[in-house]
N, C-alpha and C positions, 0 to 999 in steps of 0.2 A: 728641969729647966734646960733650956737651949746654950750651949755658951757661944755659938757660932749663930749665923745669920744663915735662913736658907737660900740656896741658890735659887736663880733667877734665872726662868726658860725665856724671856723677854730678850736677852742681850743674845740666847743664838735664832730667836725670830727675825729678830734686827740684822743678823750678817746674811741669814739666808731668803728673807725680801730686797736688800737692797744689790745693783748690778756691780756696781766695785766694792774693793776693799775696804769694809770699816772697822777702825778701832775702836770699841766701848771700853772706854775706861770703866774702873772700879764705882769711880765717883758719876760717871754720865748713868749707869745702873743701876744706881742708887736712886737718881734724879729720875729716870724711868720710873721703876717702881712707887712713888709718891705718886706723880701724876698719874699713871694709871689707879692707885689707891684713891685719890681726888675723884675721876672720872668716874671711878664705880661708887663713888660716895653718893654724888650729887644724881646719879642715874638710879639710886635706890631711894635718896628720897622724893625722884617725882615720882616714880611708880610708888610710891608712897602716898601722896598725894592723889594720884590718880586709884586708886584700889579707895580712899578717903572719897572721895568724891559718888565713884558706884558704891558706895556703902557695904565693903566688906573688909574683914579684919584682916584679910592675909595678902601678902604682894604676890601673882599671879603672873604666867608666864604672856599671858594677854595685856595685862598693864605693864608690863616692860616691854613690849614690842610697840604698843602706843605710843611710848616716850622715846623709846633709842632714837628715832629718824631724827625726832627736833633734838635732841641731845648730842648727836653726830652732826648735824648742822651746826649747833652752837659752840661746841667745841671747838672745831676749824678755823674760826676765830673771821 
């Protein structure tokens, strides 16, 4: 068993997209990490649904590219 948390490649994607200097705190890393675990949750289960709909049993790299667009749209809020 882990006694430590694994690190997060998120927080240095985050300094080296954005143009100035940002601080991520331990806890804003944190808060990434969930919302990214949210967004792949709900993105597996409409490819879920959609794999459901064409009548096969497995999620397919064709029914999550169906889904991302509206899902990247709905996201954004």
């Amino acid at each position: 068993m882990m006694k430590k948390a694994p690190k997060s490649k998120l927080k240095s994607i985050i300094k080296t997209k954005t143009k100035t200097r940002v601080n991520v705190g331990s806890t804003a890393d944190a808060m990434l990490e969930l919302i990214t675990l949210l967004f792949v949750n709900s993105l597996a289960e409409e490819a879920r649904a959609k794999a459901f709909e064409e009548k096969s049993a497995t999620i397919r790299a064709k029914h999550i590219r169906a889904v991302s667009k509206k899902m990247l749209k709905k996201s954004r809020g």
